[in-house]
C-alpha positions as CSV (number, residue, x, y, z in Angstrom):
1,X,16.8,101.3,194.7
2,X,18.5,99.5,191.7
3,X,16.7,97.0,189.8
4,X,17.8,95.1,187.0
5,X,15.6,92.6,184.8
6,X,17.4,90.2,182.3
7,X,15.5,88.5,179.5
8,X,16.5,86.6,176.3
9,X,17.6,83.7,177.5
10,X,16.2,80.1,175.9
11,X,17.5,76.6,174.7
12,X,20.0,77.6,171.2
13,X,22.0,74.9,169.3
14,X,25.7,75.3,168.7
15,X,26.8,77.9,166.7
16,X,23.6,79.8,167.4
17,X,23.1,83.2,168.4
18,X,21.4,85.2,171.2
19,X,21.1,88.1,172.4
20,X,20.3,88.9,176.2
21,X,19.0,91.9,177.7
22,X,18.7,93.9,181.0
23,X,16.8,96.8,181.6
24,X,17.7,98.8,184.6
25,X,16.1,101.0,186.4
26,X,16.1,103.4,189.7
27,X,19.8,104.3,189.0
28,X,21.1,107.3,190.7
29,X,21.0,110.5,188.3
30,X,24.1,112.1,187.8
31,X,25.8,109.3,188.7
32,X,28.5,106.4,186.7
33,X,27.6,103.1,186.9
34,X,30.2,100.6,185.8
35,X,27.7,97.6,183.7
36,X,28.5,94.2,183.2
37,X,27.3,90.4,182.7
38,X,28.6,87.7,184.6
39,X,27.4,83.9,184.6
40,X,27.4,80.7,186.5
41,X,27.2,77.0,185.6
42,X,26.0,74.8,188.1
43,X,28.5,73.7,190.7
44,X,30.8,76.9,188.9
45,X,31.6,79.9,190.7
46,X,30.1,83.3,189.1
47,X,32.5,84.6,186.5
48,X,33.0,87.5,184.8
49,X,31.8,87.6,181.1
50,X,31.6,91.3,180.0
51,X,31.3,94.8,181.3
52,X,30.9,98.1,179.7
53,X,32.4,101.6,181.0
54,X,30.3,104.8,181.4
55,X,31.7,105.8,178.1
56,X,30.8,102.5,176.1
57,X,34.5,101.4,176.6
58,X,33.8,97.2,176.5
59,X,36.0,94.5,178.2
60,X,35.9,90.7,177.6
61,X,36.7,87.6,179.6
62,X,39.4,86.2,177.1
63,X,36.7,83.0,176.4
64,X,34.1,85.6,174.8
65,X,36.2,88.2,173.2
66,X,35.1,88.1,169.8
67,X,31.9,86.2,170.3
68,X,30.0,88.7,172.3
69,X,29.5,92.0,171.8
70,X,28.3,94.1,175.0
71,X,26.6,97.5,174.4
72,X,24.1,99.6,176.3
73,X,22.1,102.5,175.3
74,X,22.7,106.9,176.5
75,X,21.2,106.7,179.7
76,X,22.2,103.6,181.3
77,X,18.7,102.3,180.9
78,X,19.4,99.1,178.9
79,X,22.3,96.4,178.3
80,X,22.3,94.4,176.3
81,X,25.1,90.8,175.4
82,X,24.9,89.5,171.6
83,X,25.9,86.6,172.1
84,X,27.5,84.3,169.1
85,X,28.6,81.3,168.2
86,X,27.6,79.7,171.1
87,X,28.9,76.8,172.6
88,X,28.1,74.0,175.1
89,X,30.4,75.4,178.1
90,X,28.2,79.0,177.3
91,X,25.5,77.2,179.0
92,X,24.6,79.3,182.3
93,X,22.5,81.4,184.2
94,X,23.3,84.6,182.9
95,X,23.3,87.7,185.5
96,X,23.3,91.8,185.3
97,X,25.5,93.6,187.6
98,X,25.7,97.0,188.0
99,X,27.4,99.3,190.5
100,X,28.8,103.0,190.7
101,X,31.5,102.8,193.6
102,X,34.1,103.1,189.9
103,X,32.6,106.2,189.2
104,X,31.6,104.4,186.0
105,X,34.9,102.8,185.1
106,X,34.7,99.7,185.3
107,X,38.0,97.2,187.0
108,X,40.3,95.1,184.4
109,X,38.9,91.7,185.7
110,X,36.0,92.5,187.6
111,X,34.9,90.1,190.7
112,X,30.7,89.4,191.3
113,X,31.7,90.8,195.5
114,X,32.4,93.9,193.5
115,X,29.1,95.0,192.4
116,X,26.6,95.4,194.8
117,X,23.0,95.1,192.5
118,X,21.9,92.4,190.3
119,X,19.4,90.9,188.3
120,X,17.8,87.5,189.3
121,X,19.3,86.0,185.8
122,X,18.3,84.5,182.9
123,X,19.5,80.9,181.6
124,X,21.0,80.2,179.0
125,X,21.4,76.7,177.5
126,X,23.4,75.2,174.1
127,X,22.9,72.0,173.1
128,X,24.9,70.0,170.0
C-alpha cells in the first residue's frame, strides 16, 4: 500500500522561501510512478502545481514555473517542492500524489481524479 507523508509547511512572509517534502513509501518495485504536488485553497478546487516524470523530467502549472523547483531523489523515495518567492494566493494545503497507471510519465496538465494515492497535506500559508 502507498503512503505518502508531506512536511515543511508553516506561516512564510512574502517573498519567502520554503521547501516542502514527501516521503513515500510502499511503492511497487519495478514499477514507474508519475510524482507530483497539487494544492487547494479553501473554497478552490485541487489544482495542479508540479509533477515530475520517472526520469526527473519536471512540468509546471504556468503560475509556478520559475518559482518552484520540483525534484525527487533515485528511488522514488522522496519529493521534494522548493518553493520561492512566495506569494499570498500560494497560500494552501499542499498535497503529494503519486500514481503508476503512466508508466511513470507523467500527463501535460495532470487532474487530482488522475492519481489514485495521496498524502494528507501540509499547509502552507504567506502573509504580507
Amino acid at each position: 500500500q502507498v503512503q505518502l507523508g508531506e512536511s515543511g509547511g508553516r506561516s512564510v512572509q512574502v517573498g519567502g522561501s520554503l521547501r516542502l517534502s514527501c516521503a513515500a513509501s510502499g511503492l511497487t518495485p519495478n514499477k514507474f510512478y508519475c510524482m507530483g504536488w497539487f494544492r487547494q485553497a479553501p473554497g478552490k478546487e485541487r489544482e495542479w502545481v508540479a509533477t515530475v516524470d520517472r526520469d526527473r523530467s519536471p512540468w509546471y502549472a504556468d503560475f509556478v514555473r520559475g518559482r518552484f523547483t520540483i525534484s525527487k531523489d533515485n528511488a522514488d523515495h522522496t519529493l521534494w517542492l522548493q518553493m520561492n518567492s512566495l506569494k499570498p494566493e500560494d497560500s494552501a494545503m499542499y498535497y503529494c500524489a503519486a500514481d503508476r497507471q503512466f508508466g511513470g510519465y507523467c500527463p501535460t496538465t495532470p487532474t487530482p481524479a488522475q492519481f489514485a494515492n495521496w498524502g494528507q497535506g501540509t499547509q502552507v500559508t504567506v502573509s504580507s
